[in-house]
Biopython code that builds the backbone (N, CA, C, O; Angstrom):
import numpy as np
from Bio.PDB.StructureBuilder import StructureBuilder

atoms = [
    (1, "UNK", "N", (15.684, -8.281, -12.460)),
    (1, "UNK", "CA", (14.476, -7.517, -12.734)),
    (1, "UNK", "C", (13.226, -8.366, -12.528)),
    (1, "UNK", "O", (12.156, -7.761, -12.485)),
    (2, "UNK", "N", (13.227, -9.779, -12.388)),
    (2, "UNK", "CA", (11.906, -10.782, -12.126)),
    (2, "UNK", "C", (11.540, -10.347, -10.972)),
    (2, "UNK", "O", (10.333, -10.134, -10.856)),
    (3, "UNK", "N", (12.385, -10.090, -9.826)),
    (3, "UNK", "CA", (12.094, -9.876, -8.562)),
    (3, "UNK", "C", (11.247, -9.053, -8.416)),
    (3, "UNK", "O", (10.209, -9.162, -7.763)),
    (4, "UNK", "N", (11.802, -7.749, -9.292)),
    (4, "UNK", "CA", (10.469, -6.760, -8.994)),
    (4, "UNK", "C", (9.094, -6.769, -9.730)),
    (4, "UNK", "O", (8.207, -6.045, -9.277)),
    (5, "UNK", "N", (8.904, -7.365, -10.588)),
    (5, "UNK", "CA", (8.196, -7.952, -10.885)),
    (5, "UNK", "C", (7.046, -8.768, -10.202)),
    (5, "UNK", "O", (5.855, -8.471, -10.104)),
    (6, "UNK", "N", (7.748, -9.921, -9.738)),
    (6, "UNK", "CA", (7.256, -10.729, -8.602)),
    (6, "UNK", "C", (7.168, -9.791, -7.372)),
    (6, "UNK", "O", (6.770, -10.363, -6.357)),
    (7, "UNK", "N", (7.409, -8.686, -7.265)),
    (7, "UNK", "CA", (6.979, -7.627, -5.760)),
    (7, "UNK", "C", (5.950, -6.856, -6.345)),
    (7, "UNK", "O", (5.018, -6.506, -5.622)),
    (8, "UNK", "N", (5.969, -6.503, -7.662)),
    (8, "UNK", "CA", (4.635, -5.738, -8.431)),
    (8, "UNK", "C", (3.189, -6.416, -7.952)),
    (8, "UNK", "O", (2.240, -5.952, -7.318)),
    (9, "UNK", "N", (3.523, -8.092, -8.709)),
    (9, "UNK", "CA", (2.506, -8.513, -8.970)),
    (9, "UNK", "C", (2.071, -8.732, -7.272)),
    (9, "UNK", "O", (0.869, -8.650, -7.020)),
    (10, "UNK", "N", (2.747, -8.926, -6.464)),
    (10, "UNK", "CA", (2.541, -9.483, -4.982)),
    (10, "UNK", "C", (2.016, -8.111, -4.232)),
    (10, "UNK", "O", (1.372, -8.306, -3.201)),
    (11, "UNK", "N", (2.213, -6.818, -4.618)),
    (11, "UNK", "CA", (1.923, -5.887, -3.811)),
    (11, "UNK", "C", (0.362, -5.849, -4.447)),
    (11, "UNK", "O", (-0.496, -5.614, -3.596)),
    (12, "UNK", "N", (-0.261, -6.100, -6.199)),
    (12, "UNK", "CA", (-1.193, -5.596, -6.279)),
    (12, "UNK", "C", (-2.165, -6.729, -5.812)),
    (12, "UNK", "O", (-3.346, -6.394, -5.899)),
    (13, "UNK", "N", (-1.946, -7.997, -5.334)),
    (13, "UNK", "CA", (-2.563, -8.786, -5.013)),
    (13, "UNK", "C", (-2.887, -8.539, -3.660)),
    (13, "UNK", "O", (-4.030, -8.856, -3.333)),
    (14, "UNK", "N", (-2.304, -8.149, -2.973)),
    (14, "UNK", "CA", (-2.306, -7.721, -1.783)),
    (14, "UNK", "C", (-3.350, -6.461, -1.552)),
    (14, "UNK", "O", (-4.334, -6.322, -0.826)),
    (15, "UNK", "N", (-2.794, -5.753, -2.343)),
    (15, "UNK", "CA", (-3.781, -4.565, -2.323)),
    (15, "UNK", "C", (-5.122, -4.717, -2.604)),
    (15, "UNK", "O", (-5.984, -4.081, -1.998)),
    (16, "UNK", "N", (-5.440, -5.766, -3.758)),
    (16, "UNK", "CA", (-6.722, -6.380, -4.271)),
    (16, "UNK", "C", (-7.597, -7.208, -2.690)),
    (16, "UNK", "O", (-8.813, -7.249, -2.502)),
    (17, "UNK", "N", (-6.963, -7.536, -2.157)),
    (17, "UNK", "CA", (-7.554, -8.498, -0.468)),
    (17, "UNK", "C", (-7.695, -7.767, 0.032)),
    (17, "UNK", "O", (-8.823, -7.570, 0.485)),
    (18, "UNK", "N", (-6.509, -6.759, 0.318)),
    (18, "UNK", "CA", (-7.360, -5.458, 1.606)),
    (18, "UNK", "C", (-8.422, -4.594, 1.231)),
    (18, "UNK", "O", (-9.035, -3.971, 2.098)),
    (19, "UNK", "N", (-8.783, -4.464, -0.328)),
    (19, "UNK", "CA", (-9.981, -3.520, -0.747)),
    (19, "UNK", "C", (-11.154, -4.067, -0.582)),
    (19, "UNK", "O", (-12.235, -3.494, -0.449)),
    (20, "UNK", "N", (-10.822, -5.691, -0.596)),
    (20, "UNK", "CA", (-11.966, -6.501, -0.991)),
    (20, "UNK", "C", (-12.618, -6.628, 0.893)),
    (20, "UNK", "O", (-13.807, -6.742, 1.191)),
    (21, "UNK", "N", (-11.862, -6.587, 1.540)),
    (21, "UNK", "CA", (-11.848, -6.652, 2.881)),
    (21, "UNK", "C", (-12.327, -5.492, 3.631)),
    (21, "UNK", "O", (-13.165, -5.598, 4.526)),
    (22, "UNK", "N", (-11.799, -4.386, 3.270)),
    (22, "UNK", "CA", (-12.294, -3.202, 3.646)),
    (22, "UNK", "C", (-14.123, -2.894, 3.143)),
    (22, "UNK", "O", (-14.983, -2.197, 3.680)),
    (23, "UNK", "N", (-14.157, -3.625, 2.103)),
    (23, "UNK", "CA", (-15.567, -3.048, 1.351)),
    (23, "UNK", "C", (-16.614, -4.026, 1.968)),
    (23, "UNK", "O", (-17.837, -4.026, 1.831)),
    (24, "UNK", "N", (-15.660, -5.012, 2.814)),
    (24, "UNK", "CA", (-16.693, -6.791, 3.789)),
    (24, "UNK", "C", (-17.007, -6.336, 4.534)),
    (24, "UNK", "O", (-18.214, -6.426, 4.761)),
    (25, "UNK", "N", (-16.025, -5.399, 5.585)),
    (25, "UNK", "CA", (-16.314, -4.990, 6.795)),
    (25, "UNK", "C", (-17.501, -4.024, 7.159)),
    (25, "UNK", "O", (-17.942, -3.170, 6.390)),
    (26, "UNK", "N", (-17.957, -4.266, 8.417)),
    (26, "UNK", "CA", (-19.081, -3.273, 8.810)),
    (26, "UNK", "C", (-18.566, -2.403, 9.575)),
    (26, "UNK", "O", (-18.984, -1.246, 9.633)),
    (27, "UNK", "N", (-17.381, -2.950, 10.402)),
    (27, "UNK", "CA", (-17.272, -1.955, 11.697)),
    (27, "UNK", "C", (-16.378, -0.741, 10.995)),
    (27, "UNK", "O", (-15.417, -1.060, 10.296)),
    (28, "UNK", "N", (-16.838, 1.166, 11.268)),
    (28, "UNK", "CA", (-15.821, 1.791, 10.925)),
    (28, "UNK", "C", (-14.054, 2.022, 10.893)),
    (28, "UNK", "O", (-13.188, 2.463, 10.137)),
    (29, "UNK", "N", (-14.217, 1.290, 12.504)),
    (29, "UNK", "CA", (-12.619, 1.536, 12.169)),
    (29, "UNK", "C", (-12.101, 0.273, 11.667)),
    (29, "UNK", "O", (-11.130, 0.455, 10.933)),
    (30, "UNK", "N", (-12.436, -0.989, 11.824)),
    (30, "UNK", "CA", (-11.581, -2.002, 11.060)),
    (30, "UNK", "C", (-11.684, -1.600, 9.740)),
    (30, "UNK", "O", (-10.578, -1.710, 9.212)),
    (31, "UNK", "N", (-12.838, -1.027, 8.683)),
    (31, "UNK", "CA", (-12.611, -0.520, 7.644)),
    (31, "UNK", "C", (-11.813, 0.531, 7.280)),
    (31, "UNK", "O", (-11.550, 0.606, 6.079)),
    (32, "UNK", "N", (-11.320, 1.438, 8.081)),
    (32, "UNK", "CA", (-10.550, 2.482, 8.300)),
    (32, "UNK", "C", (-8.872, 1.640, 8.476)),
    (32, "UNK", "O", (-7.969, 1.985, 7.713)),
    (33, "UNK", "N", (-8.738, 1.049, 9.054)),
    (33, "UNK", "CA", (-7.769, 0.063, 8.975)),
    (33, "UNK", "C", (-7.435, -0.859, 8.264)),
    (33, "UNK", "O", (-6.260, -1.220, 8.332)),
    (34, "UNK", "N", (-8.486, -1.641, 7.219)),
    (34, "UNK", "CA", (-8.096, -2.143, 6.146)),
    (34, "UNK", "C", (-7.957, -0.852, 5.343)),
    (34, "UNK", "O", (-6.883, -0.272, 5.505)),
    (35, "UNK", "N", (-8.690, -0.383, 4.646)),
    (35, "UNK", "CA", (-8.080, 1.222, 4.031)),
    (35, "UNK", "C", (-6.846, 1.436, 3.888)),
    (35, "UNK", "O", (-6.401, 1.671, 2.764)),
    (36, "UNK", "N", (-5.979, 1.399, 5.072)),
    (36, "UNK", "CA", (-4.795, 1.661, 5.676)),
    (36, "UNK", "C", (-3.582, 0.923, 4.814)),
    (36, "UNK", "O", (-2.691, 1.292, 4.050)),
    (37, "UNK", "N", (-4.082, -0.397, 5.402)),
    (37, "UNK", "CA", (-3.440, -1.023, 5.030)),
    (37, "UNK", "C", (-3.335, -1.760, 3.720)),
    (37, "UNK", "O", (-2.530, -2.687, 3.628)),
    (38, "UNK", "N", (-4.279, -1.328, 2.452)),
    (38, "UNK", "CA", (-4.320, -1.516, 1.269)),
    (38, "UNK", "C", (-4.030, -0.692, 0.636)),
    (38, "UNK", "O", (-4.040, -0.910, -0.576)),
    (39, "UNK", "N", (-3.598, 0.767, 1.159)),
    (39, "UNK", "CA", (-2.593, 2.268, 0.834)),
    (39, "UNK", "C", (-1.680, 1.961, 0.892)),
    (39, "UNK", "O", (-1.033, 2.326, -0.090)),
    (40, "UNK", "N", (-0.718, 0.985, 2.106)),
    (40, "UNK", "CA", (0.809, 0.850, 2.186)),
    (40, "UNK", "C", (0.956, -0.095, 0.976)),
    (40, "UNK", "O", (2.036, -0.031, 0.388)),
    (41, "UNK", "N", (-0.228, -1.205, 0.388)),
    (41, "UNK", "CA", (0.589, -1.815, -0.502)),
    (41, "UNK", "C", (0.336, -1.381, -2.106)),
    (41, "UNK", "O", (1.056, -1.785, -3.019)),
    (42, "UNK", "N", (-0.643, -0.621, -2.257)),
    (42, "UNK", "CA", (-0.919, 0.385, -3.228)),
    (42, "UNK", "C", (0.450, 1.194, -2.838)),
    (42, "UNK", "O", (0.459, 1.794, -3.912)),
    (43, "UNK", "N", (1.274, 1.552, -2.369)),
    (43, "UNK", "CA", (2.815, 2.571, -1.830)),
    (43, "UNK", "C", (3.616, 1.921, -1.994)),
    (43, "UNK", "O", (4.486, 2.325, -2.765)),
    (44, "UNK", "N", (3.782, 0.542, -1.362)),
    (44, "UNK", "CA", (4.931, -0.998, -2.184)),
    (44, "UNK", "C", (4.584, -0.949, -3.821)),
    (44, "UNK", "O", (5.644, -0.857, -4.439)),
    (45, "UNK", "N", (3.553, -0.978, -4.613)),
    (45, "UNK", "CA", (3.178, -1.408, -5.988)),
    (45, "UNK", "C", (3.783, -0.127, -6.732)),
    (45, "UNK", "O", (4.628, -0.263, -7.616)),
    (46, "UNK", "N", (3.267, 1.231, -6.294)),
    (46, "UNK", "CA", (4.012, 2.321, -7.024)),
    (46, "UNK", "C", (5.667, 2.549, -6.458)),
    (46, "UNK", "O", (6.275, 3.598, -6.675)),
    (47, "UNK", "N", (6.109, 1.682, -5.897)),
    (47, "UNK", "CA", (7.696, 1.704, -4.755)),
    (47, "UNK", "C", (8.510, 0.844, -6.012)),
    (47, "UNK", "O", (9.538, 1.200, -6.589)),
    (48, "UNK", "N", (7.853, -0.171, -6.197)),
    (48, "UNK", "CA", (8.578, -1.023, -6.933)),
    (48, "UNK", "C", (8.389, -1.090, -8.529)),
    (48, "UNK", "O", (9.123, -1.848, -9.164)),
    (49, "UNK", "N", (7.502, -0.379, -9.135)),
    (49, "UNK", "CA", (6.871, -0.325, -10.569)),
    (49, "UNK", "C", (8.034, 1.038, -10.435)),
    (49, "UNK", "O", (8.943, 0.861, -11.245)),
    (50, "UNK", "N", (8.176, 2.049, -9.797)),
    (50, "UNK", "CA", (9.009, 3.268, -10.250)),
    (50, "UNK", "C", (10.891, 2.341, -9.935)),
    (50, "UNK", "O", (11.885, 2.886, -10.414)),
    (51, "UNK", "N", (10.981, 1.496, -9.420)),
    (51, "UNK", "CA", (12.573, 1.155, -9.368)),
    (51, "UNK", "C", (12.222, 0.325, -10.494)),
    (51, "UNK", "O", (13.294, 0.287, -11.097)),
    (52, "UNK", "N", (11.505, -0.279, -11.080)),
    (52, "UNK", "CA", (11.572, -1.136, -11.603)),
    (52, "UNK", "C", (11.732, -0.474, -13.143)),
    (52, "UNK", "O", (12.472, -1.052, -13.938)),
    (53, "UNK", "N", (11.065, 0.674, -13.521)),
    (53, "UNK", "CA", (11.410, 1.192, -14.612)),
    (53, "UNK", "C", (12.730, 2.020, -14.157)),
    (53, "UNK", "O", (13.278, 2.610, -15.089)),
    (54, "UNK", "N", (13.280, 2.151, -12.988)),
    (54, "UNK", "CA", (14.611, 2.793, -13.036)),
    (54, "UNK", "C", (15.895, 1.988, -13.527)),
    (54, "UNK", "O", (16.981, 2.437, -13.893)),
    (55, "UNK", "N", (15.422, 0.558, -13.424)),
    (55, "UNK", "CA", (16.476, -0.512, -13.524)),
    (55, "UNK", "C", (16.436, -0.498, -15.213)),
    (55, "UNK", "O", (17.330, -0.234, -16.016)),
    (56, "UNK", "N", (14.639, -1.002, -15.475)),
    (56, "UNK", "CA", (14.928, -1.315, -17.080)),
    (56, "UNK", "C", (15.476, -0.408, -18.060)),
    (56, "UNK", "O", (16.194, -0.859, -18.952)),
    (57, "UNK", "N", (15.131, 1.215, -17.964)),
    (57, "UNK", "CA", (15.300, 1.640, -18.923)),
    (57, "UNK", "C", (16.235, 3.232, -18.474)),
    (57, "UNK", "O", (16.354, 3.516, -17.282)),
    (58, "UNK", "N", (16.784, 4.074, -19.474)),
    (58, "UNK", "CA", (17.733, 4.507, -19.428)),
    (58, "UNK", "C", (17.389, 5.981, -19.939)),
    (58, "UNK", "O", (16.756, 6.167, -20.979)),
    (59, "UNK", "N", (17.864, 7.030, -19.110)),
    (59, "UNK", "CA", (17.050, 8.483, -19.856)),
    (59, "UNK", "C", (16.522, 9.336, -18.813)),
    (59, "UNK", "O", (15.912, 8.980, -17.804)),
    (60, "UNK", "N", (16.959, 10.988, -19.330)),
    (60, "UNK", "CA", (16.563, 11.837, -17.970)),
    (60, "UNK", "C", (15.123, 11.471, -17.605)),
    (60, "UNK", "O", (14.712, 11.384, -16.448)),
    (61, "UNK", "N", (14.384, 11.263, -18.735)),
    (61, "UNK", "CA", (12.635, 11.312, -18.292)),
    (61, "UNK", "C", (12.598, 10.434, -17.979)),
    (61, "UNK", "O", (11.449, 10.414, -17.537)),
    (62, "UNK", "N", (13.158, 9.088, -17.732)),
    (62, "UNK", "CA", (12.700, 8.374, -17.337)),
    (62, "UNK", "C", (13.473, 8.187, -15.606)),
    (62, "UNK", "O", (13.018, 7.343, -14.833)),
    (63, "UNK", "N", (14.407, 8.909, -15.291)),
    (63, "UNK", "CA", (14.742, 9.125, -14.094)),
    (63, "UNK", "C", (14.046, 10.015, -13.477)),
    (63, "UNK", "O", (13.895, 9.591, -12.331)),
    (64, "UNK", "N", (13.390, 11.304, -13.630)),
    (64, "UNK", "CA", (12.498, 11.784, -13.515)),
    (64, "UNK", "C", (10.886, 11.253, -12.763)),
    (64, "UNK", "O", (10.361, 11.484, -11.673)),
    (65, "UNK", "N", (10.437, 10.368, -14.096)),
    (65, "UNK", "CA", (9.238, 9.862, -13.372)),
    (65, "UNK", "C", (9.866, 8.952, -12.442)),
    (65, "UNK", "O", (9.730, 9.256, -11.257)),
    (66, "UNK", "N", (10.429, 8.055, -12.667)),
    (66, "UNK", "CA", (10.797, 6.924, -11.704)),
    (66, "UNK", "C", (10.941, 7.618, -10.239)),
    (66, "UNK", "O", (10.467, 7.075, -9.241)),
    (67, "UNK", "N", (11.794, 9.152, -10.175)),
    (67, "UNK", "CA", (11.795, 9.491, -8.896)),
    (67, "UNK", "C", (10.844, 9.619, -7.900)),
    (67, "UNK", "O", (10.746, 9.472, -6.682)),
    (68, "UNK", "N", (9.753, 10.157, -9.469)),
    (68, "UNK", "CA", (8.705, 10.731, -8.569)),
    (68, "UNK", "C", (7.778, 9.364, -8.244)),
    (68, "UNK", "O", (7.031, 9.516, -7.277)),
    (69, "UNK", "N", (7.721, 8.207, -8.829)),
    (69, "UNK", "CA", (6.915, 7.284, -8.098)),
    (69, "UNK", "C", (7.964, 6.982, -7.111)),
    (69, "UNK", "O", (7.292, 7.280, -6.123)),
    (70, "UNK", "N", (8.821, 6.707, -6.740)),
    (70, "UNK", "CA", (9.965, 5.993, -5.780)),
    (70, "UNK", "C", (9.399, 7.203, -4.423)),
    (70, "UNK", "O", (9.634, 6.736, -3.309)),
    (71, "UNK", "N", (8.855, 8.340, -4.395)),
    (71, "UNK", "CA", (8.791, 9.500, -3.775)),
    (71, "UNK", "C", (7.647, 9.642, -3.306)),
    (71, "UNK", "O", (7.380, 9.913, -2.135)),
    (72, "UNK", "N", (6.715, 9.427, -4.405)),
    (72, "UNK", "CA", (5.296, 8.941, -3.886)),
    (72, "UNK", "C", (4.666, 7.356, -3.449)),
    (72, "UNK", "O", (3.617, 7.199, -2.825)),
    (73, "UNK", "N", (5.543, 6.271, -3.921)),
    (73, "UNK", "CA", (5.318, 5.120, -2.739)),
    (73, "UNK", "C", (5.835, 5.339, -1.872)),
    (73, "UNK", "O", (4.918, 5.645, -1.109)),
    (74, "UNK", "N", (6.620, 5.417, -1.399)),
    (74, "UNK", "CA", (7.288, 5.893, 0.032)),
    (74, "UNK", "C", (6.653, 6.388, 1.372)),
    (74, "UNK", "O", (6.703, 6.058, 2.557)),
    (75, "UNK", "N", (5.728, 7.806, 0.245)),
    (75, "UNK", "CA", (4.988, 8.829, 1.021)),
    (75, "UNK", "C", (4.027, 8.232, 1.596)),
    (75, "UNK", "O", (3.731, 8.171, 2.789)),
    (76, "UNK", "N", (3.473, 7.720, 0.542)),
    (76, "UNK", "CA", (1.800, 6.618, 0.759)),
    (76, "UNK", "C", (2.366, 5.431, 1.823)),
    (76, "UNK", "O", (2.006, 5.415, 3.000)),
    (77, "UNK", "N", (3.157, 4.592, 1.339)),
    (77, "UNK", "CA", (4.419, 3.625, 2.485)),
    (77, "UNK", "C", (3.885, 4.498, 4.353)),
    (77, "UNK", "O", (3.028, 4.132, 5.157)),
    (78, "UNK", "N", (4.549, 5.311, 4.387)),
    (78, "UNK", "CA", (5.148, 5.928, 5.588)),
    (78, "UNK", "C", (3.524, 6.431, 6.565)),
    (78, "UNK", "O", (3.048, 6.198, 7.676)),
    (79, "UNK", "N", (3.220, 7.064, 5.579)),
    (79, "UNK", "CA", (1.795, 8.034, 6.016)),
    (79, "UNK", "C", (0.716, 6.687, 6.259)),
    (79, "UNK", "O", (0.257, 6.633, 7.400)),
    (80, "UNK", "N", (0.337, 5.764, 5.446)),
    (80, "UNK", "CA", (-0.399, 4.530, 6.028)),
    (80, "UNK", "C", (-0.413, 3.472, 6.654)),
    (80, "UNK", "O", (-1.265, 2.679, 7.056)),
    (81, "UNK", "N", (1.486, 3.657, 6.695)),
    (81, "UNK", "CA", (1.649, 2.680, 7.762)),
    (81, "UNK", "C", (1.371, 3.241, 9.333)),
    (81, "UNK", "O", (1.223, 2.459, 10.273)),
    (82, "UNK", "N", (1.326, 4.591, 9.468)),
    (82, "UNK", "CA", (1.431, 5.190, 10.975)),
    (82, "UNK", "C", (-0.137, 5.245, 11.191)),
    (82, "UNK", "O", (-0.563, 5.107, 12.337)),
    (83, "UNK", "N", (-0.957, 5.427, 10.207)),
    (83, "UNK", "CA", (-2.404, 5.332, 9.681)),
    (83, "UNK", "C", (-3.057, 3.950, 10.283)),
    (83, "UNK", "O", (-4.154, 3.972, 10.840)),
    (84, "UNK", "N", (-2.388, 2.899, 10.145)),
    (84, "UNK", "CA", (-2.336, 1.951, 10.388)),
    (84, "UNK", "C", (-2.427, 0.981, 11.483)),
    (84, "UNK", "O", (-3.138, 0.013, 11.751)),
    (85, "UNK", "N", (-1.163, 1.778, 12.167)),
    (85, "UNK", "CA", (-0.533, 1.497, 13.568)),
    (85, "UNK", "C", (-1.732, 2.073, 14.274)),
    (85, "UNK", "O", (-2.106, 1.251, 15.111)),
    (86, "UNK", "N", (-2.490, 3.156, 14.275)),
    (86, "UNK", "CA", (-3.156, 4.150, 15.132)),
    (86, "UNK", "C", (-4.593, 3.212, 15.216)),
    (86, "UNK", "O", (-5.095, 2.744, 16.238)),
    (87, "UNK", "N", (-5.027, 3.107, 13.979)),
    (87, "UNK", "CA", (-6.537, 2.170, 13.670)),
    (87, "UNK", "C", (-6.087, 0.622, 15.027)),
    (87, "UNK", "O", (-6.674, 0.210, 16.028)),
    (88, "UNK", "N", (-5.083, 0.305, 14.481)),
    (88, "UNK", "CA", (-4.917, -1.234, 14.757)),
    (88, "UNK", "C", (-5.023, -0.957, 16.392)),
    (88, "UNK", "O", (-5.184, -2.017, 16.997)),
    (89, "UNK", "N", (-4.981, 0.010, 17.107)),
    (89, "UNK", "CA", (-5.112, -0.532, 18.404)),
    (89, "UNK", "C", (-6.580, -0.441, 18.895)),
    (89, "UNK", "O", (-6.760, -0.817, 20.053)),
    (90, "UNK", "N", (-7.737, 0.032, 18.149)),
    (90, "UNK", "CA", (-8.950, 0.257, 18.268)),
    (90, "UNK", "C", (-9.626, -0.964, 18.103)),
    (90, "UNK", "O", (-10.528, -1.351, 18.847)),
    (91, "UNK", "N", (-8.961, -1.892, 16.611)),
    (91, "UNK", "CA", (-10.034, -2.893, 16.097)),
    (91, "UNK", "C", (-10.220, -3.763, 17.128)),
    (91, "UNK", "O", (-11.304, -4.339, 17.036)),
    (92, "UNK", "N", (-9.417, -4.147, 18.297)),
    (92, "UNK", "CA", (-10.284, -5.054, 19.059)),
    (92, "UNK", "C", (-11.210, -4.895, 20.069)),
    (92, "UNK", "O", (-11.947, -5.716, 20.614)),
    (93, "UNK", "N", (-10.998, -3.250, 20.299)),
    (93, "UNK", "CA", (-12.240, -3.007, 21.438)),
    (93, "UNK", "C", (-13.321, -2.763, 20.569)),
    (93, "UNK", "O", (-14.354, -3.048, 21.176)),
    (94, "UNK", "N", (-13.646, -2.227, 19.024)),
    (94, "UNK", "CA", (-14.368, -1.752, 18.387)),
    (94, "UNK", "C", (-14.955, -3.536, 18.573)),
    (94, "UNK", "O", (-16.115, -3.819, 18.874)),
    (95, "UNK", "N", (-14.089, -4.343, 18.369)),
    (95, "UNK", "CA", (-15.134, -5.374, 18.207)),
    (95, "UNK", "C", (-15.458, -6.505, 19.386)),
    (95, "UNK", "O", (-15.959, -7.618, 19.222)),
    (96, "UNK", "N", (-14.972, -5.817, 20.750)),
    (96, "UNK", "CA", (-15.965, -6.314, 21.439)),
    (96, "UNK", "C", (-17.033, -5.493, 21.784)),
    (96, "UNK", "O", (-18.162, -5.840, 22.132)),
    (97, "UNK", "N", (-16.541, -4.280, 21.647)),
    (97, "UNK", "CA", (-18.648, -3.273, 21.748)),
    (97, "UNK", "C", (-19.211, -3.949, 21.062)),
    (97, "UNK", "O", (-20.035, -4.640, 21.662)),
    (98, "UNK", "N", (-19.160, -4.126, 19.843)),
    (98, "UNK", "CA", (-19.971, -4.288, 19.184)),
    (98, "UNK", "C", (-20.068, -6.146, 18.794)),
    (98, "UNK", "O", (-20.073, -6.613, 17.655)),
    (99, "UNK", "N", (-20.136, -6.941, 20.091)),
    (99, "UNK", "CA", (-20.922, -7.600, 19.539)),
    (99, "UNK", "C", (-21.781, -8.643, 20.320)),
    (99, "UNK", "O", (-22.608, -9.333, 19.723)),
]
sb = StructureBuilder()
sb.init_structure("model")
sb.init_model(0)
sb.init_chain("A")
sb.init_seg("    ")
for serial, (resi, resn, name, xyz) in enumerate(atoms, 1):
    if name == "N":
        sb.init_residue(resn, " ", resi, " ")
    sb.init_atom(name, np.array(xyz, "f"), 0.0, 1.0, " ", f" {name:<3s}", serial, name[0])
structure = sb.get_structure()
């Protein structure tokens, strides 16, 4: 159970750099692309906080919620990573127009 833990704390740190990054940037789509990519790990943080209460504790409600975060990181996972992929082939022409 440390592991996920140590993937909690590592996804929200992660997520904390790409917000901080997204809010640096000027150009729209590299901000649109950090965005992106601070959703997939905001989608890892609720991925692993819902297994992680599936492991510790025991009980329909608590299989319940756990599903539904395991269901909604995933979603957020899947949808910002393709979010992602699409931005990322822009940021380098966006930044030779512009500079």
């Amino acid at each position: 159970m440390l592991i996920f833990v140590f993937l909690i704390i590592l996804s929200a740190v992660f997520y904390f750099y790409y917000k901080t990054k997204q809010f640096r940037a000027t150009l729209p789509i590299r901000k649109k692309w950090y965005a992106s990519n601070a959703s997939i790990f905001l989608g890892s943080f609720i991925l692993f906080f819902g297994i992680n209460q599936l492991v510790s504790f025991q009980g329909a409600v608590t299989y319940i919620i756990a599903g539904i975060f395991i269901a909604l990181g995933i979603a957020l996972i899947v949808f910002n990573y393709k979010a992602a992929r699409h931005y990322h082939k822009f940021v380098a022409e966006e930044t030779r127009l512009n500079q």
